[in-house]
C-alpha positions as CSV (number, residue, x, y, z in Angstrom):
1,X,15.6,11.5,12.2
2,X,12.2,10.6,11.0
3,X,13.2,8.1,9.0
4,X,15.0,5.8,11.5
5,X,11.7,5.5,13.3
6,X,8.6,2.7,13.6
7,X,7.0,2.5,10.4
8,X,3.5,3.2,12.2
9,X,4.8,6.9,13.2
10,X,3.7,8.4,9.9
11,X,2.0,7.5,7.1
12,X,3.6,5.2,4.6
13,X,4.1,7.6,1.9
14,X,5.9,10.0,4.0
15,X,7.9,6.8,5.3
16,X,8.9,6.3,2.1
17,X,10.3,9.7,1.3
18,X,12.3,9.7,4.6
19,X,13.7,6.1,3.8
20,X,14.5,7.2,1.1
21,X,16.7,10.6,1.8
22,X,18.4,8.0,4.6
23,X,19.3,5.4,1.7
24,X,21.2,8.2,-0.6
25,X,20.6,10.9,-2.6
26,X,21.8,12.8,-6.0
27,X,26.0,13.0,-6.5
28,X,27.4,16.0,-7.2
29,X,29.1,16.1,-10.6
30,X,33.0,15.9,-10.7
31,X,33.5,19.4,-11.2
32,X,31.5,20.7,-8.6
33,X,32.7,18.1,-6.3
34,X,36.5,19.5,-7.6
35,X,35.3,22.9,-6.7
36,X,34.1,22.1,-2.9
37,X,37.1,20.4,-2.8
38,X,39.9,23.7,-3.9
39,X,37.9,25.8,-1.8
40,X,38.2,24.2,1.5
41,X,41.8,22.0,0.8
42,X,43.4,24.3,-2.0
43,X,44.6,23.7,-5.5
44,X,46.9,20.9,-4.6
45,X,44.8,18.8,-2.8
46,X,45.6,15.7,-4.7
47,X,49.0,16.0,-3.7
48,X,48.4,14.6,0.0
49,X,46.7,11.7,-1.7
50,X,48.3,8.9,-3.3
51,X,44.9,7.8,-5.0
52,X,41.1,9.6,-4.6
53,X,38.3,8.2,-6.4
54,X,36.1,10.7,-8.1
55,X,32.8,8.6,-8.0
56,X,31.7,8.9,-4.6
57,X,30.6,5.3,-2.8
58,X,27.8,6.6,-0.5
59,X,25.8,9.9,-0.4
60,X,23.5,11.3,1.9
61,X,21.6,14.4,2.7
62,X,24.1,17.1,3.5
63,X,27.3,15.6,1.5
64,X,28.8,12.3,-0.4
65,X,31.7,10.2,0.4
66,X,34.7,9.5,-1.6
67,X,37.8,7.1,-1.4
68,X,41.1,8.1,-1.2
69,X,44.3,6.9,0.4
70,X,47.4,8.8,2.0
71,X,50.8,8.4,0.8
72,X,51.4,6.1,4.2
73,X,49.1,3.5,2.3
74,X,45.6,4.1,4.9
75,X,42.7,3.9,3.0
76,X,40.7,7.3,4.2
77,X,36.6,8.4,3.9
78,X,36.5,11.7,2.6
79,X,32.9,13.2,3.2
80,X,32.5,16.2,1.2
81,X,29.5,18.6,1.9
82,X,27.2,19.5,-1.1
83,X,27.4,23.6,-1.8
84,X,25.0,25.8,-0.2
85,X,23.2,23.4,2.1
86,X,24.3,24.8,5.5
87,X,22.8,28.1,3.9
88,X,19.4,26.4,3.1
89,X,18.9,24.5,6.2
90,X,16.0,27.2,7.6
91,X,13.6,26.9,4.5
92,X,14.3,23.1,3.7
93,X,13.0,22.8,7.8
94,X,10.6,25.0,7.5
95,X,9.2,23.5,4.1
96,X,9.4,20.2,6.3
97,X,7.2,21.4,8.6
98,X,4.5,22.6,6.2
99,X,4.7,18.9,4.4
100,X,3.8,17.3,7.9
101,X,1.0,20.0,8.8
102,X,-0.4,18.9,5.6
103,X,0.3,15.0,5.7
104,X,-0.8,14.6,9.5
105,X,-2.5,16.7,12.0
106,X,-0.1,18.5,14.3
107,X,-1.7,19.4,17.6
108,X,-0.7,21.7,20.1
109,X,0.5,19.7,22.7
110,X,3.7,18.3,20.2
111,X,4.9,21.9,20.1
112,X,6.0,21.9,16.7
113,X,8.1,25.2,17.0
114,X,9.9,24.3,19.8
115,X,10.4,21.0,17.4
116,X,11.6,22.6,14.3
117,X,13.8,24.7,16.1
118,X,16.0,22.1,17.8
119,X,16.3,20.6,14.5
120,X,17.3,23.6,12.9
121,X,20.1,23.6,15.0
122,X,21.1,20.0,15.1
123,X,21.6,20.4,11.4
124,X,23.6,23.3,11.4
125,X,26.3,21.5,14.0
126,X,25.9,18.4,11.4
127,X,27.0,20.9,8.6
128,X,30.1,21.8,11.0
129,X,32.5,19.6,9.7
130,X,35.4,20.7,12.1
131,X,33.0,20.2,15.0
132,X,31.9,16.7,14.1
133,X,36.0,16.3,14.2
134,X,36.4,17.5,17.5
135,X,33.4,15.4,18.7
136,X,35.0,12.4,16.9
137,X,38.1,12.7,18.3
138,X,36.4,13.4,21.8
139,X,34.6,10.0,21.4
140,X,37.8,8.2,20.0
141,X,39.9,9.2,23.7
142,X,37.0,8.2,25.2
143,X,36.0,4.9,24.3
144,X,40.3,4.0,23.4
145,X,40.9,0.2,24.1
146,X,37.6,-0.6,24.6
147,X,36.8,-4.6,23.7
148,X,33.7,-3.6,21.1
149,X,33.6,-0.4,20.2
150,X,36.1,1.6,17.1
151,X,36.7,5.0,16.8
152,X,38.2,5.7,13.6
153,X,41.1,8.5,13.2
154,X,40.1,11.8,12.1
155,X,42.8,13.1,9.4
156,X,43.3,16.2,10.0
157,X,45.1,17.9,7.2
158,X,42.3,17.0,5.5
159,X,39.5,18.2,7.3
160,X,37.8,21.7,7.2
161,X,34.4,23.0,7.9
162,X,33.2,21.0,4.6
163,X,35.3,18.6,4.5
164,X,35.7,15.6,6.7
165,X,38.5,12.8,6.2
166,X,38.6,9.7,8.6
167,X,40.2,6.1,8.3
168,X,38.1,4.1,6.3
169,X,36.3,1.0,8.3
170,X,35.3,-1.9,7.2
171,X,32.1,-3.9,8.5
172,X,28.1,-3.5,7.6
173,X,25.3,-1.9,9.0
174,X,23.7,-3.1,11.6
175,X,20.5,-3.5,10.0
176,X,22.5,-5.9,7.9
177,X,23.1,-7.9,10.7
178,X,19.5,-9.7,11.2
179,X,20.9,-13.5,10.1
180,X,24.1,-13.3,12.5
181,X,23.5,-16.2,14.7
182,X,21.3,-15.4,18.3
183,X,24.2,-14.7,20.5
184,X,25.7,-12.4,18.4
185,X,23.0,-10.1,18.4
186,X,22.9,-9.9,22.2
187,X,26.2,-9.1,22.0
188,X,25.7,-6.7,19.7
189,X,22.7,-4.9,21.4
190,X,23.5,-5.4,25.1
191,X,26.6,-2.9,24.2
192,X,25.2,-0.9,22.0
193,X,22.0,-0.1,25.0
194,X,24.8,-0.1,27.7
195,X,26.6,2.4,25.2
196,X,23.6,4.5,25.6
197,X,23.7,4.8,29.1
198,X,28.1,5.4,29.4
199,X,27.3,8.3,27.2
200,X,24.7,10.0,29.0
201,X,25.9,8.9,32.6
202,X,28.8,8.0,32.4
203,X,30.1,11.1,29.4
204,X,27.2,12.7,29.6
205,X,28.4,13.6,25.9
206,X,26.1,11.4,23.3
207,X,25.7,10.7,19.7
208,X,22.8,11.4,19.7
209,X,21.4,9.8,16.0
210,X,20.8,6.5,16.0
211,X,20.7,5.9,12.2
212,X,21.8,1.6,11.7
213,X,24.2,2.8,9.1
214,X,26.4,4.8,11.9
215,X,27.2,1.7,13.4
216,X,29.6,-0.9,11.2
217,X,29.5,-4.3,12.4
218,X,33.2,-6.4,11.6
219,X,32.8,-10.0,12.1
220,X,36.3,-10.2,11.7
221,X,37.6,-8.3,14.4
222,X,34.2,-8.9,15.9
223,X,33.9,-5.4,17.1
224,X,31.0,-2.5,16.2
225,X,32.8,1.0,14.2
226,X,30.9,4.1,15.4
227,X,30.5,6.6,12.9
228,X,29.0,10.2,12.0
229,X,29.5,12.8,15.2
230,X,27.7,15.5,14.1
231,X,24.9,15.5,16.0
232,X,26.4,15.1,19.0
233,X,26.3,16.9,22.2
234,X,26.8,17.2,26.1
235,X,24.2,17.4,29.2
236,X,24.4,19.1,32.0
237,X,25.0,17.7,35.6
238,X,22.0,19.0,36.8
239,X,19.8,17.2,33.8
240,X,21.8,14.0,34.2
241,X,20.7,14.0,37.7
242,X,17.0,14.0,38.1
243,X,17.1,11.7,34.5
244,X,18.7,8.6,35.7
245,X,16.6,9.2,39.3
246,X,13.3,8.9,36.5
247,X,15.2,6.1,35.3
248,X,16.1,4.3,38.2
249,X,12.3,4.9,39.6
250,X,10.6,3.3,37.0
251,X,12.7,0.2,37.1
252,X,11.8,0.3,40.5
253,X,8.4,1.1,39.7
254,X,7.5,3.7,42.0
255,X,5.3,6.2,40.2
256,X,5.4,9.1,42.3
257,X,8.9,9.7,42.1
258,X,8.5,9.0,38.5
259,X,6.3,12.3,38.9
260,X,8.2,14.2,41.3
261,X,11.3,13.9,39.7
262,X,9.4,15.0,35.9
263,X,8.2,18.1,37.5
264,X,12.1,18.6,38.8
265,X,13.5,18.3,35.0
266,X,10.5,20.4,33.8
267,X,8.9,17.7,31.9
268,X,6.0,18.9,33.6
269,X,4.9,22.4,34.9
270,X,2.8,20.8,37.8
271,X,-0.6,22.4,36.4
272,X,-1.5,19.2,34.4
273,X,-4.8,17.6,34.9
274,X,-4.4,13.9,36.4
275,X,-5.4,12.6,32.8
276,X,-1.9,13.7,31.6
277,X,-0.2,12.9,34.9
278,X,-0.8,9.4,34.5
279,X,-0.4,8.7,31.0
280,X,2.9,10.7,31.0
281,X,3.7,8.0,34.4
282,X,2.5,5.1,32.3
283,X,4.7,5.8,29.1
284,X,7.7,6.4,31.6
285,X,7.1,3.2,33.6
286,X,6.4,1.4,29.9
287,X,10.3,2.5,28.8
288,X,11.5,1.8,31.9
289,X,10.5,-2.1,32.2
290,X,13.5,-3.5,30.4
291,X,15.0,-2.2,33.4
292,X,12.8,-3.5,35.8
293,X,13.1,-7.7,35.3
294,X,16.3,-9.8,36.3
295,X,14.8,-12.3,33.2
296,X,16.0,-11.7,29.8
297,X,14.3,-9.2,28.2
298,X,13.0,-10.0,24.9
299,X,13.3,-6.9,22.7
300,X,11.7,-9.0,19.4
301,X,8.3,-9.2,21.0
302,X,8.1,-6.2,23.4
303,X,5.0,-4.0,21.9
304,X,6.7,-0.9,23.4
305,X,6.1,1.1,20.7
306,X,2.1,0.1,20.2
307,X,1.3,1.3,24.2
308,X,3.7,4.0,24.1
309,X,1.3,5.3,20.7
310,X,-1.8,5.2,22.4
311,X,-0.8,7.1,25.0
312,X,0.2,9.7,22.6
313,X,-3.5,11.5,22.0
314,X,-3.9,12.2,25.7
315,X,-0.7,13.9,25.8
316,X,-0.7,15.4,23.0
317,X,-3.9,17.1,23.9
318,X,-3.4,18.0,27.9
319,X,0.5,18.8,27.3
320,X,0.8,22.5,28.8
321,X,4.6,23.0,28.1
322,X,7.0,22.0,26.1
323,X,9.6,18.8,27.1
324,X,13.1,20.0,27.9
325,X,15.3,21.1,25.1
326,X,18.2,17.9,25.8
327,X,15.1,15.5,25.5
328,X,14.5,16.0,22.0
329,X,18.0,14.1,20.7
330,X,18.7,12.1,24.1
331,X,15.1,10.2,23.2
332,X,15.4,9.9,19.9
333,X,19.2,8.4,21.0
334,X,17.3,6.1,23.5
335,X,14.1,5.1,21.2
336,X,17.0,4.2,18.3
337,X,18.5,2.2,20.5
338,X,15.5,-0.2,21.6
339,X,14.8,-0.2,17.9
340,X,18.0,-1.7,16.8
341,X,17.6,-4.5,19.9
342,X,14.2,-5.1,18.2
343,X,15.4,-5.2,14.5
344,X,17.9,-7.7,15.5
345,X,15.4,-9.5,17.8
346,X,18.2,-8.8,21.0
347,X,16.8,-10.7,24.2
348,X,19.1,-9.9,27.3
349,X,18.5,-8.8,31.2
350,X,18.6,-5.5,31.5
351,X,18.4,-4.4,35.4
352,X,22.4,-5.3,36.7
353,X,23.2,-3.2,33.5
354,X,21.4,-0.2,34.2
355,X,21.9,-0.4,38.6
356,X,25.5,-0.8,37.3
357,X,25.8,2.4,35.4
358,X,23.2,3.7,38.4
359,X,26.1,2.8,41.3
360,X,28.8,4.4,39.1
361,X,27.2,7.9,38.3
362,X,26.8,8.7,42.3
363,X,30.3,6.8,43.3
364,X,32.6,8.5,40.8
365,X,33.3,11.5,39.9
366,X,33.0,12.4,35.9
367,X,34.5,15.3,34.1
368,X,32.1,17.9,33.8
369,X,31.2,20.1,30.8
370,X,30.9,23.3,29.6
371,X,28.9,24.2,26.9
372,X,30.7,25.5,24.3
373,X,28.9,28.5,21.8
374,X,29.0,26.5,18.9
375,X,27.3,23.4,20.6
376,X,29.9,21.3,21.4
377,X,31.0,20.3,24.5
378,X,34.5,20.7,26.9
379,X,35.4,18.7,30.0
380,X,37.2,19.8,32.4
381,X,38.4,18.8,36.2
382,X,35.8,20.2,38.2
383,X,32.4,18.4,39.1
């Protein structure tokens, strides 16, 4: 999550590191990679293949990624968990939280705890494998035909709780995608932020990590793949709610409903000093000004993330509670999202987006969900 973010978050070392563990890490060798692969598929699990490569062609930090294709000739992505690392998840989190208190100073008001153990559980439904296929296949219904966006097929024969095969896709990442010519990137971005808002408004089920390789750009079909589902997750009716009212108030810019509507979502327990009142209203009105301006807004220069920062100390020391729980992945969704517009130097109006999305949530009626125990979400008729 960290390492997605503005370079002026943390220090540069730590940067580094996180870049770093986002990039790749180790492959396992072929035999342990063999032995994952019996234990979750059987003995004969080459026998539903026509070809697998052994050599992986991308790793990450939970699992690698090989080739292989199916006897009807589709070329599949078979992400393979490494052993033991849905077990290890509490220390490795925990030993990540002792690195920061040592690297920067974590004061009360960030509520670290409450921090840690969100991630904690975010990376257990990323180690899920059959959940990430139920929320792939969830996303796949609900973005089917749309113009930009890709699903790709989960194979399900081939997928268990560490193991995870999908049809391979073709395209590059979108922080690849810095020389395609100005009106391709506002094409790009404008439907990647309106994305943003369908899935919390409109689905109010999001993928929630905004990482630039989990989004393949194909100039040949000219459409953006989305990829890796397993951090995603539902909100609640309630939540969705007072949110887009926040929203829609700073756009608007009226800051005491901007207030009002934080103490409603619990943002704020309504025993803050007026310090923290109004630099909590300033950062809201700050994010919400992209929102605000019929004008193209030019996400290249915007300085967002500088006045959002020095903000940060006065919240961080008059914060009395905690933000709520869904804010933790839904802004790190959101601040991804600006980022990539700014990466690819996206400048587009904002406003009829947004008042669109806005004029839809109260006029239409969405499926609801229910929270299931294992942190994926079920719609069903009622609302």
């Amino acid at each position: 999550m960290i390492s997605i973010q503005d370079n002026t978050f943390i220090n540069p070392q730590l940067q580094k590191i996180f870049g770093r563990v986002r990039q790749s890490a180790d492959f396992m060798p072929t035999w342990q990679m063999t032995k994952v692969l019996v234990q979750e598929l059987g003995p004969d699990w080459r026998e539903k293949l026509v070809s697998f490569e052994d050599r992986p062609f991308a790793a990450a930090s939970i699992g690698q990624v090989h080739l292989g294709m199916l006897k009807d000739g589709r070329e599949v992505a078979m992400k393979i968990q490494y052993p033991g690392i849905a077990e290890s998840i509490k220390s490795d989190v925990d030993n990540l939280l002792s690195l920061l208190k040592m690297s920067i100073a974590l004061p009360e008001g960030l509520f670290p705890d409450n921090s840690i153990e969100v991630l904690q559980r975010e990376l257990q439904w990323e180690c899920d494998y059959i959940r990430e296929a139920e929320c792939a296949k969830r996303f796949r219904a609900l973005l089917k035909g749309d113009p930009f966006f890709y699903v790709p097929e989960v194979i399900e024969d081939l997928t268990t709780k560490r193991v995870l095969t999908m049809e391979l896709v073709s395209g590059v990442p979108l922080d690849k995608c810095e020389e395609l010519d100005q009106e391709t990137r506002n094409e790009i971005c404008y439907n990647i932020l309106q994305l943003c808002l369908r899935e919390l408004f409109e689905f109010r089920f999001m993928q929630t990590d905004p990482n630039w390789s989990n989004f393949f750009y194909d100039s040949e079909k000219h459409k953006v793949t989305l990829l890796d589902f397993g951090a995603s997750r539902g909100y609640g009716k309630e939540f969705t709610d007072h949110y887009i009212e926040i929203v829609r108030a700073a756009a608007l810019g009226d800051r005491e409903k901007v207030l009002g509507k934080s103490r409603d979502l619990k943002f704020l327990s309504g025993f803050e000093t007026k310090v923290f009142e109004d630099a909590h209203v300033d950062a809201v009105m700050i994010l919400g000004e992209a929102f605000a301006a019929s004008a193209p807004f030019n996400f290249g220069t915007q300085n967002t993330t500088q006045r959002i920062q020095n903000l940060i100390p006065v919240m961080l020391k008059h914060r009395l509670t905690p933000p709520p729980e869904e804010t933790y992945s839904l802004h790190r969704k959101m601040a991804g999202s600006f980022l990539i517009c700014a990466k690819l130097q996206a400048v587009f109006p904002c406003r009829d987006m947004f008042e669109d999305v806005y004029r839809r949530y109260w006029n239409q009626e969405r499926p609801a969900l229910i929270d299931d125990p294992n942190g994926a979400e079920k719609g069903d008729t009622a609302d």
